[in-house]
Predicted model as a PDB file, atoms N, CA, C, CB and O in Angstrom, pLDDT in the B-factor column:
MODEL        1                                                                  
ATOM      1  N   UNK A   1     -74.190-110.564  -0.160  1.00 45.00           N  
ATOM      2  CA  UNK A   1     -72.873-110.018   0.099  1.00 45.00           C  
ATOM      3  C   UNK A   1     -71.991-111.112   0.684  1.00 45.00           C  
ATOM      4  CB  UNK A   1     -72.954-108.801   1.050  1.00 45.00           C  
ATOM      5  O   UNK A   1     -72.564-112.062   1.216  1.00 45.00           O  
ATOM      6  N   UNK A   2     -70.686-111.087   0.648  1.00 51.00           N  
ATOM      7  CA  UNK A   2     -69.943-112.109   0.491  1.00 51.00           C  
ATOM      8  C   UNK A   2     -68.451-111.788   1.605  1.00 51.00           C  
ATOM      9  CB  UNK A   2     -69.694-112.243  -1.227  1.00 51.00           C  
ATOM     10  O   UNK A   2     -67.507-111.248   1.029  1.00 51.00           O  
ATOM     11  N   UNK A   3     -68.305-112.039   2.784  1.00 57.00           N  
ATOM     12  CA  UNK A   3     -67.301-111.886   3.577  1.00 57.00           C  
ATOM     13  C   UNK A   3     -66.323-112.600   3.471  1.00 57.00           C  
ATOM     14  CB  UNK A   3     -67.581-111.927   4.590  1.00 57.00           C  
ATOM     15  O   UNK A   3     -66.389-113.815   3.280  1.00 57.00           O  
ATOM     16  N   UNK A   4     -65.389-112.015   3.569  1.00 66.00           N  
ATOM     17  CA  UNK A   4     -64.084-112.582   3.595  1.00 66.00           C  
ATOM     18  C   UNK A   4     -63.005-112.770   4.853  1.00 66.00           C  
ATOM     19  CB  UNK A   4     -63.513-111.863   2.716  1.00 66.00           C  
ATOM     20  O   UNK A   4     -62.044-112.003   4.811  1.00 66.00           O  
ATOM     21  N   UNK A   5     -63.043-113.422   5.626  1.00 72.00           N  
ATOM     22  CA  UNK A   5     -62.420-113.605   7.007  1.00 72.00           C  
ATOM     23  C   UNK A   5     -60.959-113.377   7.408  1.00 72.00           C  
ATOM     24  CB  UNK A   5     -62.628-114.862   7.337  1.00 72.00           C  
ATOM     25  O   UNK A   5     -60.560-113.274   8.568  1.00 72.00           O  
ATOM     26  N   UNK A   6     -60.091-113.299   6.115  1.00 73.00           N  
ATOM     27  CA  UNK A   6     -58.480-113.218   6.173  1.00 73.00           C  
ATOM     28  C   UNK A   6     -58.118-111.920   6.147  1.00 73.00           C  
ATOM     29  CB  UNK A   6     -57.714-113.910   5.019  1.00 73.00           C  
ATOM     30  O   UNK A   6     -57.007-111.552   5.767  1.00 73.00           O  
ATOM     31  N   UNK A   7     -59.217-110.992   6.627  1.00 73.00           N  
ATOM     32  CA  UNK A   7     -58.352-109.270   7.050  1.00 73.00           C  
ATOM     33  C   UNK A   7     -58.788-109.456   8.970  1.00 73.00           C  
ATOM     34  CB  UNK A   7     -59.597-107.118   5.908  1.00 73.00           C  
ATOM     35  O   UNK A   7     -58.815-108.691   9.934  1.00 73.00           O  
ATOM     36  N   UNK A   8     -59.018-110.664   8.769  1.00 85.00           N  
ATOM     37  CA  UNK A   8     -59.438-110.561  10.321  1.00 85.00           C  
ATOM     38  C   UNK A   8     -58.152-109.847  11.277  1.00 85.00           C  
ATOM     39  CB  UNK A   8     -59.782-112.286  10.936  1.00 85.00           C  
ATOM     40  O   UNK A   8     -57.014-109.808  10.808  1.00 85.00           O  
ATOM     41  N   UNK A   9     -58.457-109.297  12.648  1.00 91.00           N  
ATOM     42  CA  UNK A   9     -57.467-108.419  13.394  1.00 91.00           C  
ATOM     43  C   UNK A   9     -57.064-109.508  14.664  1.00 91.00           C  
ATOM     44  CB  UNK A   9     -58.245-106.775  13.966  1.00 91.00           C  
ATOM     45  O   UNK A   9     -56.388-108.960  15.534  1.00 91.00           O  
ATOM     46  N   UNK A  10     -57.316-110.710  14.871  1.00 94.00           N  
ATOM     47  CA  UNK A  10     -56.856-111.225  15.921  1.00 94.00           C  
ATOM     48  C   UNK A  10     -55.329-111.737  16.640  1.00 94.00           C  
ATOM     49  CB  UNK A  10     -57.518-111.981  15.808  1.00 94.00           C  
ATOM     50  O   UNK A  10     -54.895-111.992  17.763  1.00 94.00           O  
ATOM     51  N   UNK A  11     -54.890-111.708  15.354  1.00 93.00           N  
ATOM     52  CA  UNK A  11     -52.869-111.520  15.608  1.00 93.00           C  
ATOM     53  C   UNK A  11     -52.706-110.423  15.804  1.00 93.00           C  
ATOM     54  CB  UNK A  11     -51.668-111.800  14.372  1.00 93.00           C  
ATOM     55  O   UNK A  11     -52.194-110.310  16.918  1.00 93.00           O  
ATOM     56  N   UNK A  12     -52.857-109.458  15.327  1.00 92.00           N  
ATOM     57  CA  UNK A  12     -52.664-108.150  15.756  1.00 92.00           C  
ATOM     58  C   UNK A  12     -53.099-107.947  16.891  1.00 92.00           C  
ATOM     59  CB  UNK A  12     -53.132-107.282  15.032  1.00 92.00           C  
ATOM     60  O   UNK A  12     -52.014-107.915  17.471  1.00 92.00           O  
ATOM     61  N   UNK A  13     -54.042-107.736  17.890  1.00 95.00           N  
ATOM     62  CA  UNK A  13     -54.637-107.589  19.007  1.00 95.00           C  
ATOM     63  C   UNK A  13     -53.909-108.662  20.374  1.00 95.00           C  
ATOM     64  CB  UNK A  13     -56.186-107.873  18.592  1.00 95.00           C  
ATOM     65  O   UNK A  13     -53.524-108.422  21.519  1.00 95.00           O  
ATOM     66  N   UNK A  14     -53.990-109.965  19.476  1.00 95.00           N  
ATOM     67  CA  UNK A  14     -52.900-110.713  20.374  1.00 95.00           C  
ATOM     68  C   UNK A  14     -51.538-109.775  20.786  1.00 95.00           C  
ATOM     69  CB  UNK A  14     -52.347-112.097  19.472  1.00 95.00           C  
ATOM     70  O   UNK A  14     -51.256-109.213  21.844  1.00 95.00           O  
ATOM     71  N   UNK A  15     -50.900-109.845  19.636  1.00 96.00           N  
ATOM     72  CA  UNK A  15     -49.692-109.515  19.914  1.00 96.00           C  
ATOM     73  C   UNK A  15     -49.393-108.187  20.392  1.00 96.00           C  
ATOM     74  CB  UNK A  15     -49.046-109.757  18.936  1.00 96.00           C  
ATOM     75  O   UNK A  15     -48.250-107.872  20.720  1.00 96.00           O  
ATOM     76  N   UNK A  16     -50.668-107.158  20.461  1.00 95.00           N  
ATOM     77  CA  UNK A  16     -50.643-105.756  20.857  1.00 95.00           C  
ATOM     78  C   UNK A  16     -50.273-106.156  22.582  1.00 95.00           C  
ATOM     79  CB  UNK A  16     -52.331-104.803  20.459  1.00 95.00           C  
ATOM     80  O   UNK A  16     -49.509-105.543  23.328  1.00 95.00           O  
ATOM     81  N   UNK A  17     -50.921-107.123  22.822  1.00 97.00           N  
ATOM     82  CA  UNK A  17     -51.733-107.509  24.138  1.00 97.00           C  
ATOM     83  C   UNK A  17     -50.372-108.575  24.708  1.00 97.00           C  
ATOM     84  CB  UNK A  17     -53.619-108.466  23.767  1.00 97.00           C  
ATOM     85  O   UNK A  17     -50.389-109.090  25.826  1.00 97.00           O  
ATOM     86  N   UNK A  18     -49.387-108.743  23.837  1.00 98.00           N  
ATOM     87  CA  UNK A  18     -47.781-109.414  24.094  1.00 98.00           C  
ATOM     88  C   UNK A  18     -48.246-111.325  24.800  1.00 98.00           C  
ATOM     89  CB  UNK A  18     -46.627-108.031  25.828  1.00 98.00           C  
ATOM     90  O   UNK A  18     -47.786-111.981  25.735  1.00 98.00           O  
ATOM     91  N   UNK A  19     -49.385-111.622  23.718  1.00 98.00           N  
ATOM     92  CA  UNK A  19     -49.351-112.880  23.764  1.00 98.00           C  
ATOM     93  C   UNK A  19     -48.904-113.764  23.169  1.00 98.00           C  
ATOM     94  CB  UNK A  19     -50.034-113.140  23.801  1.00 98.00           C  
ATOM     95  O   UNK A  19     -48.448-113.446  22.071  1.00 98.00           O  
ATOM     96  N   UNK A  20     -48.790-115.475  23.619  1.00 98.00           N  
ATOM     97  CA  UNK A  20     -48.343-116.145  22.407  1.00 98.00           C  
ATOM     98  C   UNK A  20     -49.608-116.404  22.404  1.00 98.00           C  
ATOM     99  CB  UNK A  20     -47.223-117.279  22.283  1.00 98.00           C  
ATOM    100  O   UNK A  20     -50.505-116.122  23.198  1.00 98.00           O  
ATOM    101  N   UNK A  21     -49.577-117.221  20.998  1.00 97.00           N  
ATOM    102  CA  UNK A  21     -50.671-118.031  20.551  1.00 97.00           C  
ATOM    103  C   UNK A  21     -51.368-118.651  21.678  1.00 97.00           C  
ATOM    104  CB  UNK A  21     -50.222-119.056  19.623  1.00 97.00           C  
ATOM    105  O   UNK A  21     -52.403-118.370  22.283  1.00 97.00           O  
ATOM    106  N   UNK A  22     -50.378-119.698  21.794  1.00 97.00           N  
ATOM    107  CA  UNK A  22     -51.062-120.359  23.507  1.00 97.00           C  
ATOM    108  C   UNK A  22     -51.277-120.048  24.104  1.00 97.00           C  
ATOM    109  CB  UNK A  22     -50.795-120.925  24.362  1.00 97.00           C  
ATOM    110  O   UNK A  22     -52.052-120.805  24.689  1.00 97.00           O  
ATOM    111  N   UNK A  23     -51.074-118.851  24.787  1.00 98.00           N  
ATOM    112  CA  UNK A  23     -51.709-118.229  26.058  1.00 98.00           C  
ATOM    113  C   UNK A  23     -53.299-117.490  25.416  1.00 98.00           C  
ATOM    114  CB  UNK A  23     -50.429-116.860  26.824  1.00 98.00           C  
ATOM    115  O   UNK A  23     -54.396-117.519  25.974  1.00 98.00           O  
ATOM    116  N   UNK A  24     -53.022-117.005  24.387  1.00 98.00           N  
ATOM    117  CA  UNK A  24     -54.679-116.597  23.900  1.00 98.00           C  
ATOM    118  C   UNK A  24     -55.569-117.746  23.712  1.00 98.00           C  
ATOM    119  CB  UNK A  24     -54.769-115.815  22.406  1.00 98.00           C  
ATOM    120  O   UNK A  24     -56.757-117.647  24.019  1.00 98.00           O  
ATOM    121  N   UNK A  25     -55.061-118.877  23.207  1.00 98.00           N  
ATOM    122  CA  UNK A  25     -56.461-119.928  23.007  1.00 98.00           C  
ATOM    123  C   UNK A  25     -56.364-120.855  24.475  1.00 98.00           C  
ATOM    124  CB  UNK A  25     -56.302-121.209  21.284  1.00 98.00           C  
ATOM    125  O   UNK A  25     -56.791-122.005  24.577  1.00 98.00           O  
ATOM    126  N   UNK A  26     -55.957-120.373  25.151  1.00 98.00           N  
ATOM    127  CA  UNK A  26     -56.078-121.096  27.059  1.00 98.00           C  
ATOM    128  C   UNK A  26     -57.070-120.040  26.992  1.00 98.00           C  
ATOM    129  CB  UNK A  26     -54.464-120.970  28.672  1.00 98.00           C  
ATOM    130  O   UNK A  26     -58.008-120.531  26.364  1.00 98.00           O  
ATOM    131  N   UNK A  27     -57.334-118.930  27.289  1.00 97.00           N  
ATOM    132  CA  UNK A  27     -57.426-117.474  27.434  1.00 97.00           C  
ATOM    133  C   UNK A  27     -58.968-118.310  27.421  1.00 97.00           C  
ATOM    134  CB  UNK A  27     -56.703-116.063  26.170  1.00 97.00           C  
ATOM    135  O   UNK A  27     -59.711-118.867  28.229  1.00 97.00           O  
ATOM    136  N   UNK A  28     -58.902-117.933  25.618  1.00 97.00           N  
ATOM    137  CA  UNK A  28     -60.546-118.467  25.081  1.00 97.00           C  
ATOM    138  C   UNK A  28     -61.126-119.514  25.071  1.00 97.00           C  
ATOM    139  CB  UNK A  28     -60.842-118.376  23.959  1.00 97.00           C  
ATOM    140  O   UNK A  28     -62.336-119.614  24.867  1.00 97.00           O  
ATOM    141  N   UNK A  29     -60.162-120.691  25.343  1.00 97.00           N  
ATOM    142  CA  UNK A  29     -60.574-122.580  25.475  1.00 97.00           C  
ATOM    143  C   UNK A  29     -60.772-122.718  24.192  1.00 97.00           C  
ATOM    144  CB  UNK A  29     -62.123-123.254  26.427  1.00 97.00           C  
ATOM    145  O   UNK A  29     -61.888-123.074  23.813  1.00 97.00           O  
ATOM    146  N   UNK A  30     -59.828-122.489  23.340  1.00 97.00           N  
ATOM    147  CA  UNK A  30     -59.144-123.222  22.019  1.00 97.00           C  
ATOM    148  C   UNK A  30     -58.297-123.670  22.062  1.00 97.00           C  
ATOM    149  CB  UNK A  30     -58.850-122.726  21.063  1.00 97.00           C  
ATOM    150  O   UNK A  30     -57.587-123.517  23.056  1.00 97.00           O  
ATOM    151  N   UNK A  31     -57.829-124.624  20.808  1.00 98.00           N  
ATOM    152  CA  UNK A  31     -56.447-124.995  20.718  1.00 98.00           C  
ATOM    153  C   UNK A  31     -55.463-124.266  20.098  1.00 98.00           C  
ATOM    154  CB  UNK A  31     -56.367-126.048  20.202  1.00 98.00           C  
ATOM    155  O   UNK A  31     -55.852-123.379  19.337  1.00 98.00           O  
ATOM    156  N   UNK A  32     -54.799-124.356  20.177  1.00 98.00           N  
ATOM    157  CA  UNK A  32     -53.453-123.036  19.708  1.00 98.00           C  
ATOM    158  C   UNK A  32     -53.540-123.337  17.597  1.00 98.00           C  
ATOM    159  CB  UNK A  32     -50.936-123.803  20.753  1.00 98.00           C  
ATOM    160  O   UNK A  32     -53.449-122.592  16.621  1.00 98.00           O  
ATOM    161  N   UNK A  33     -53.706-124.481  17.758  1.00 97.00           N  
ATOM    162  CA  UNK A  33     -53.837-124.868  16.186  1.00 97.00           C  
ATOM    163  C   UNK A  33     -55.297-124.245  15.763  1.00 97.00           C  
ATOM    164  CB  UNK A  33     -53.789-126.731  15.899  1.00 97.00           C  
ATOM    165  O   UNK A  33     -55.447-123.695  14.672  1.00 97.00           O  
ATOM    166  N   UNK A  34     -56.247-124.363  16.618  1.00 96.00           N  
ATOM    167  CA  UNK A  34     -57.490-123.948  16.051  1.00 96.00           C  
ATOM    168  C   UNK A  34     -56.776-122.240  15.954  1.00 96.00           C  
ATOM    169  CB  UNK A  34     -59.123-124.330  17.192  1.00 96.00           C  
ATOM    170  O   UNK A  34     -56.616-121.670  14.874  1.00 96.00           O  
ATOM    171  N   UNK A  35     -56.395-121.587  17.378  1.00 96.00           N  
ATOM    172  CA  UNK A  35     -56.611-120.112  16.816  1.00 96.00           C  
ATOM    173  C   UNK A  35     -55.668-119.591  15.535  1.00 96.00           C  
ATOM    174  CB  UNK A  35     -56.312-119.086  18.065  1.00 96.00           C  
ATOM    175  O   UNK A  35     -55.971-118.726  14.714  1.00 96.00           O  
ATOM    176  N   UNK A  36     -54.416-120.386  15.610  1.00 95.00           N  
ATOM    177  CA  UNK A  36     -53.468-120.178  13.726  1.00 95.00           C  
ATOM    178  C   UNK A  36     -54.307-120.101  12.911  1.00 95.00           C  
ATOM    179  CB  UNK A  36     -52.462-121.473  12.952  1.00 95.00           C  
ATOM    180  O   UNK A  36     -54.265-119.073  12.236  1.00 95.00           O  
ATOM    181  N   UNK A  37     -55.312-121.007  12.628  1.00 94.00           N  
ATOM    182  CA  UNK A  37     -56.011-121.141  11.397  1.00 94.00           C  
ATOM    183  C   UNK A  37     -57.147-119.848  11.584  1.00 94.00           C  
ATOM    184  CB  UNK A  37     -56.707-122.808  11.214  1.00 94.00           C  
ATOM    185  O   UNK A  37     -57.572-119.283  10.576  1.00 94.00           O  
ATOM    186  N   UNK A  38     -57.449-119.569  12.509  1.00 94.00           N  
ATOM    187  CA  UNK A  38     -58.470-117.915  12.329  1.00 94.00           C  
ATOM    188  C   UNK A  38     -57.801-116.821  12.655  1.00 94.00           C  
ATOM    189  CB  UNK A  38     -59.840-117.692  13.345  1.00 94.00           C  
ATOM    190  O   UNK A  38     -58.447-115.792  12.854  1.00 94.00           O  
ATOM    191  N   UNK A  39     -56.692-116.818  12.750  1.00 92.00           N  
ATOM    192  CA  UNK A  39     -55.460-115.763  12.302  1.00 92.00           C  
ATOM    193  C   UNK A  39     -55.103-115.743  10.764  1.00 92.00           C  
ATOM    194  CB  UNK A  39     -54.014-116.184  13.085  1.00 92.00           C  
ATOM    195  O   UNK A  39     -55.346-114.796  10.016  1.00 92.00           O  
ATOM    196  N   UNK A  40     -54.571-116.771  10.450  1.00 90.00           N  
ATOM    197  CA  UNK A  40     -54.543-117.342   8.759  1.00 90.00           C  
ATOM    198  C   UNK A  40     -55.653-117.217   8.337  1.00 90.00           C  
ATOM    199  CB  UNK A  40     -54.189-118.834   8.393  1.00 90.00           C  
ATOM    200  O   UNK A  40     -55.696-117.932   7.336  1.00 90.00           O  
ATOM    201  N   UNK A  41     -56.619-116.734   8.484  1.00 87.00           N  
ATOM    202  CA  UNK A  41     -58.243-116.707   7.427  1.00 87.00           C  
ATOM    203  C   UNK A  41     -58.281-117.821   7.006  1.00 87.00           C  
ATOM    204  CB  UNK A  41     -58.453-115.714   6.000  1.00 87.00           C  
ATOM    205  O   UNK A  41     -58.409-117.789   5.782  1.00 87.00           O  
ATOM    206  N   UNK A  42     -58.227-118.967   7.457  1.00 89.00           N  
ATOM    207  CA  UNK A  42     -58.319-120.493   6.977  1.00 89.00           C  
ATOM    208  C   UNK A  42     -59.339-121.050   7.525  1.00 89.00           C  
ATOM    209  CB  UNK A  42     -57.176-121.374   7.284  1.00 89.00           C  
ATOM    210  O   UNK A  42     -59.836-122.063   7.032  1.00 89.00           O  
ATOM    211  N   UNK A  43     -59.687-120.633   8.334  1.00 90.00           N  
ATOM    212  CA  UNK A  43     -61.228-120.908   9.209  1.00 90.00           C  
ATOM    213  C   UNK A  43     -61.680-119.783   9.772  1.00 90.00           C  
ATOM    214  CB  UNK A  43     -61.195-121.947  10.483  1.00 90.00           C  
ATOM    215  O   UNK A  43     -60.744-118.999   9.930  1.00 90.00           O  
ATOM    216  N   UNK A  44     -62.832-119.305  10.191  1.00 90.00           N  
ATOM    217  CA  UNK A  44     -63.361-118.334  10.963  1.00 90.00           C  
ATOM    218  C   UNK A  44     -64.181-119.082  11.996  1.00 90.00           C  
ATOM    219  CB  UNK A  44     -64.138-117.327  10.148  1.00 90.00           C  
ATOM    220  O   UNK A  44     -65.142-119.846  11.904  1.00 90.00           O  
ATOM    221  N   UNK A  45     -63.292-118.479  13.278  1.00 93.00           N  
ATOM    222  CA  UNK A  45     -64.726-118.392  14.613  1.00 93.00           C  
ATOM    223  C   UNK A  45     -65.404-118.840  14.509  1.00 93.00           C  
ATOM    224  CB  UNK A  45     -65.516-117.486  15.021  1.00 93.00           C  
ATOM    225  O   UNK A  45     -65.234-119.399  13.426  1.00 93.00           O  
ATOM    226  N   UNK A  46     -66.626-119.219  15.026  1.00 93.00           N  
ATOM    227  CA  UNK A  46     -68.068-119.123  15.470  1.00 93.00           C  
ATOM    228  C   UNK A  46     -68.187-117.844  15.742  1.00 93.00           C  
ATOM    229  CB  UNK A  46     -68.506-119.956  16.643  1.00 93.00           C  
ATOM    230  O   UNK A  46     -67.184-117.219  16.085  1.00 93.00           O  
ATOM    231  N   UNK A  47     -69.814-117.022  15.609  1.00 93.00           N  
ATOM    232  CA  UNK A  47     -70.345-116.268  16.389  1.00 93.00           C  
ATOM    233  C   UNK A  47     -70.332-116.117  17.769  1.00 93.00           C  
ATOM    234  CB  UNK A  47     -71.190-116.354  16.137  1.00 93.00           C  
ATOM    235  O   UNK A  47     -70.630-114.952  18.033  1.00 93.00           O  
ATOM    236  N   UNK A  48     -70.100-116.841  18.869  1.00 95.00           N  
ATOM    237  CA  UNK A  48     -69.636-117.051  19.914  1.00 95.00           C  
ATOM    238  C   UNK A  48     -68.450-116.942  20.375  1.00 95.00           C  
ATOM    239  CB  UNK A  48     -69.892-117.827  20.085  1.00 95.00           C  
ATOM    240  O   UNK A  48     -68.225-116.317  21.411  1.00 95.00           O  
ATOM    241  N   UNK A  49     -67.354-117.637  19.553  1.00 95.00           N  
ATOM    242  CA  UNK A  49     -66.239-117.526  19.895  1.00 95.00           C  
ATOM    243  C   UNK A  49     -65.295-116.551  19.393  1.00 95.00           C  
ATOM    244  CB  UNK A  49     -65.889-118.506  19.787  1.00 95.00           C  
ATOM    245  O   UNK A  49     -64.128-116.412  19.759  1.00 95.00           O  
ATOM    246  N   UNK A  50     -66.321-115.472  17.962  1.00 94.00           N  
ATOM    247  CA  UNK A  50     -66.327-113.736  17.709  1.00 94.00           C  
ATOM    248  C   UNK A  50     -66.430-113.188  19.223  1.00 94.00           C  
ATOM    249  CB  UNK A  50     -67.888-113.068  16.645  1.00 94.00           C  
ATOM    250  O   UNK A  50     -65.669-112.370  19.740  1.00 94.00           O  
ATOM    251  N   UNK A  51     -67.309-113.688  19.695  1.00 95.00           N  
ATOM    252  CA  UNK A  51     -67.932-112.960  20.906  1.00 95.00           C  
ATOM    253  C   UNK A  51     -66.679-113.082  22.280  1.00 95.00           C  
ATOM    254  CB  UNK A  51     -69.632-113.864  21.339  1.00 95.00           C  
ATOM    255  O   UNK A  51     -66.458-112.268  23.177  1.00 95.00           O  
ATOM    256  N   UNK A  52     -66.233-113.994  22.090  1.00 97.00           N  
ATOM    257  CA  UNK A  52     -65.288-114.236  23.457  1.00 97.00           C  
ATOM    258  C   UNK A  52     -64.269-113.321  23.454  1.00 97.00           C  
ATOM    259  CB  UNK A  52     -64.573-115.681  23.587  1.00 97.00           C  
ATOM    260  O   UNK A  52     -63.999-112.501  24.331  1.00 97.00           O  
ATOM    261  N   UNK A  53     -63.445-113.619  21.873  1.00 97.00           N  
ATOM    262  CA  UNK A  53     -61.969-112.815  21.292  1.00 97.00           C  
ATOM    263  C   UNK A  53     -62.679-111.578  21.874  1.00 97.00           C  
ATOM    264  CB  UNK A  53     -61.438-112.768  19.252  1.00 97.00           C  
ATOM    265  O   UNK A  53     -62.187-111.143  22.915  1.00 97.00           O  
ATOM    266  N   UNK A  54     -63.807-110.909  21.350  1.00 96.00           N  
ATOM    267  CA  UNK A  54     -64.141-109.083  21.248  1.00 96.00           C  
ATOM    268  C   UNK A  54     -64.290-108.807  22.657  1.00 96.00           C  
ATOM    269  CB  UNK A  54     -65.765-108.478  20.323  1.00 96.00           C  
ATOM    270  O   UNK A  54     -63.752-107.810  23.139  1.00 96.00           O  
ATOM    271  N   UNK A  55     -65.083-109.730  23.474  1.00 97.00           N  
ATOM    272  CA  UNK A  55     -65.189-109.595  25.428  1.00 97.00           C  
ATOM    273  C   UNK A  55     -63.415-109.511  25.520  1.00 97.00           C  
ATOM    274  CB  UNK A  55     -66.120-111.590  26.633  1.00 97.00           C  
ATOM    275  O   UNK A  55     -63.067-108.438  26.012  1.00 97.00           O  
ATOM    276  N   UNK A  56     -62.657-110.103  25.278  1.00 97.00           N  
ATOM    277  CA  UNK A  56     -61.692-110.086  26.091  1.00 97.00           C  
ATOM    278  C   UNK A  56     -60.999-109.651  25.524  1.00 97.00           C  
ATOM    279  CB  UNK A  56     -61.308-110.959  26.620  1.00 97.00           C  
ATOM    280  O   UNK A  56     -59.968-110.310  25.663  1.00 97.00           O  
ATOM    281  N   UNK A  57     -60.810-108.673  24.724  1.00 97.00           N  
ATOM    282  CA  UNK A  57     -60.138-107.382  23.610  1.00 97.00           C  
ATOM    283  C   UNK A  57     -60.594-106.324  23.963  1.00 97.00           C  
ATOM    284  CB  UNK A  57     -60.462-107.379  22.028  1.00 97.00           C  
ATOM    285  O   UNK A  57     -59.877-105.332  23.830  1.00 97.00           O  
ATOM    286  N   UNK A  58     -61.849-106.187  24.492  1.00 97.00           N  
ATOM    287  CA  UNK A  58     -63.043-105.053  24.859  1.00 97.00           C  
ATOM    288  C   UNK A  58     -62.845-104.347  23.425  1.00 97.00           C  
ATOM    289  CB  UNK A  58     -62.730-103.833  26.466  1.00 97.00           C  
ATOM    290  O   UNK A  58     -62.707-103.124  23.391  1.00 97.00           O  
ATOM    291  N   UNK A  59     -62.828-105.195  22.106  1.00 95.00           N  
ATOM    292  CA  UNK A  59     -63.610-104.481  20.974  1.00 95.00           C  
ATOM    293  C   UNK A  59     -64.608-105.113  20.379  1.00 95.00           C  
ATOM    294  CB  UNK A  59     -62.851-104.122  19.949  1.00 95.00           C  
ATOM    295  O   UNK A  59     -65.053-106.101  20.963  1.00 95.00           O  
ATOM    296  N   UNK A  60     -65.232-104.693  19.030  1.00 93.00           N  
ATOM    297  CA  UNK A  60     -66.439-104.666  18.667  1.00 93.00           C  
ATOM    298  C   UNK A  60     -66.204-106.060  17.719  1.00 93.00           C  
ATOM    299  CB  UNK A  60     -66.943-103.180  17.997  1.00 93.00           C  
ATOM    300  O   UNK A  60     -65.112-106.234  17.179  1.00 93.00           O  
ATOM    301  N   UNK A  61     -67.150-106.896  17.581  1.00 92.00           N  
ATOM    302  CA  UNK A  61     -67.204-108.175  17.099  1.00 92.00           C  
ATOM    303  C   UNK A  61     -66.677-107.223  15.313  1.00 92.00           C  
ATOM    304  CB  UNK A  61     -69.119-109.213  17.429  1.00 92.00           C  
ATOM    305  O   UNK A  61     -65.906-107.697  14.478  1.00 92.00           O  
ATOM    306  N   UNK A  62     -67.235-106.168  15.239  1.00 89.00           N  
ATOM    307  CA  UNK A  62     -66.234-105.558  13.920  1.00 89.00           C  
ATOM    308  C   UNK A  62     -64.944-105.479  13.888  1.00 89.00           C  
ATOM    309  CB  UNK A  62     -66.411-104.280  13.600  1.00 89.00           C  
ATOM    310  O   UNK A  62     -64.171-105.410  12.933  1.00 89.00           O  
ATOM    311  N   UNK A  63     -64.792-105.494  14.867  1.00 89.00           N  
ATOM    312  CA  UNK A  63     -62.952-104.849  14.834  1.00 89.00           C  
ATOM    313  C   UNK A  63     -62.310-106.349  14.491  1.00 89.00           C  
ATOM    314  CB  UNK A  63     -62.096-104.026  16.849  1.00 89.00           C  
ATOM    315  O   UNK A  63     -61.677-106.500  13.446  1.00 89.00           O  
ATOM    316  N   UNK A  64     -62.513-107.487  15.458  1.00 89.00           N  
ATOM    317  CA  UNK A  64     -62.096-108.524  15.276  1.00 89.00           C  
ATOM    318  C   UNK A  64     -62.183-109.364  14.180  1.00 89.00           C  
ATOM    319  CB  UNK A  64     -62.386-108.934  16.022  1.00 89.00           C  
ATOM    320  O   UNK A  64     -61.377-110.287  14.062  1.00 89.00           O  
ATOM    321  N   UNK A  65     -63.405-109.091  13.029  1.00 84.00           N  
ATOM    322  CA  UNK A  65     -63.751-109.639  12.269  1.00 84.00           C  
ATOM    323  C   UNK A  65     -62.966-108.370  10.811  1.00 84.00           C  
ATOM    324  CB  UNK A  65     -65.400-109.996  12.630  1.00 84.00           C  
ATOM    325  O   UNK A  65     -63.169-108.301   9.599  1.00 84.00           O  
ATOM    326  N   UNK A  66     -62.221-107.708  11.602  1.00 79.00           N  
ATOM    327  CA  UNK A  66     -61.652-106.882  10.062  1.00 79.00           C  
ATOM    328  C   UNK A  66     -62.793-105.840   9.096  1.00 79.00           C  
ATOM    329  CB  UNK A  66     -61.183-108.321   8.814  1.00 79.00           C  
ATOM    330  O   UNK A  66     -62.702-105.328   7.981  1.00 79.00           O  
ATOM    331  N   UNK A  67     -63.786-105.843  10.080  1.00 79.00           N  
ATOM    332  CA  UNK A  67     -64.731-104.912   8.994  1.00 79.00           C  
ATOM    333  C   UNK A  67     -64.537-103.190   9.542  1.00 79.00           C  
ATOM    334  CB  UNK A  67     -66.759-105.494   9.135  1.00 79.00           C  
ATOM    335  O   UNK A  67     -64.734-102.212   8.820  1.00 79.00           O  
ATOM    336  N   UNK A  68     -64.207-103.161  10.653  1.00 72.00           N  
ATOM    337  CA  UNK A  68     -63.752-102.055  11.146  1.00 72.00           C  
ATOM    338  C   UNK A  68     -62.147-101.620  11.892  1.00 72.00           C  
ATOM    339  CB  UNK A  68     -64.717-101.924  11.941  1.00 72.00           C  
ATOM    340  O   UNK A  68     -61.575-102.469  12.575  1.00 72.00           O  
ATOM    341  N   UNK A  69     -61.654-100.525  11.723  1.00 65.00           N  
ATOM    342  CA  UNK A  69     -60.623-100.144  12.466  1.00 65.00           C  
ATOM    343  C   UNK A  69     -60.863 -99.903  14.174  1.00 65.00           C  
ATOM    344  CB  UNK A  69     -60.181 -98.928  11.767  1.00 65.00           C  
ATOM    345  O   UNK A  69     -62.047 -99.639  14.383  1.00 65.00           O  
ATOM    346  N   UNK A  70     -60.353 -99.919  14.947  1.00 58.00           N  
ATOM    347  CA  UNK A  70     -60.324 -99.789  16.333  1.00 58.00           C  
ATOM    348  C   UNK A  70     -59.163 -98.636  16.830  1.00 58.00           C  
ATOM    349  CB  UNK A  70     -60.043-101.267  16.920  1.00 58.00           C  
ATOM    350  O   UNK A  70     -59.005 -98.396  18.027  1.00 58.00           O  
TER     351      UNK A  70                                                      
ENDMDL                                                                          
END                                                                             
């Protein structure tokens, strides 16, 4: 089976949450360029850094990864 990373929910959740970019990848210890590109489905996360976005969203490594609604 074959995932596709660009329905990911992490702009959405940002911006629910009235962040900029930069203040979310300080947030997580990214660079603001790294988190564009896993907003853009142009790169995906790590498993870990799935794990940080969903800790500090308090949703499910699904929700963030677009396989589920929240």
């Amino acid at each position: 089976m074959e995932y596709n990373f660009k329905q990911n929910k992490i702009m959405e959740l940002r911006i629910e949450k009235g962040l900029s970019q930069r203040q979310l990848a300080k947030e997580l210890g990214t660079s603001q360029a790294n988190l564009s590109r896993w907003e853009q489905g142009v790169n995906a996360p790590s498993i870990v850094e799935c794990w940080k976005i969903a800790d500090f969203f308090d949703v499910s490594i699904d929700v963030v990864c677009g396989r589920k609604e929240y």
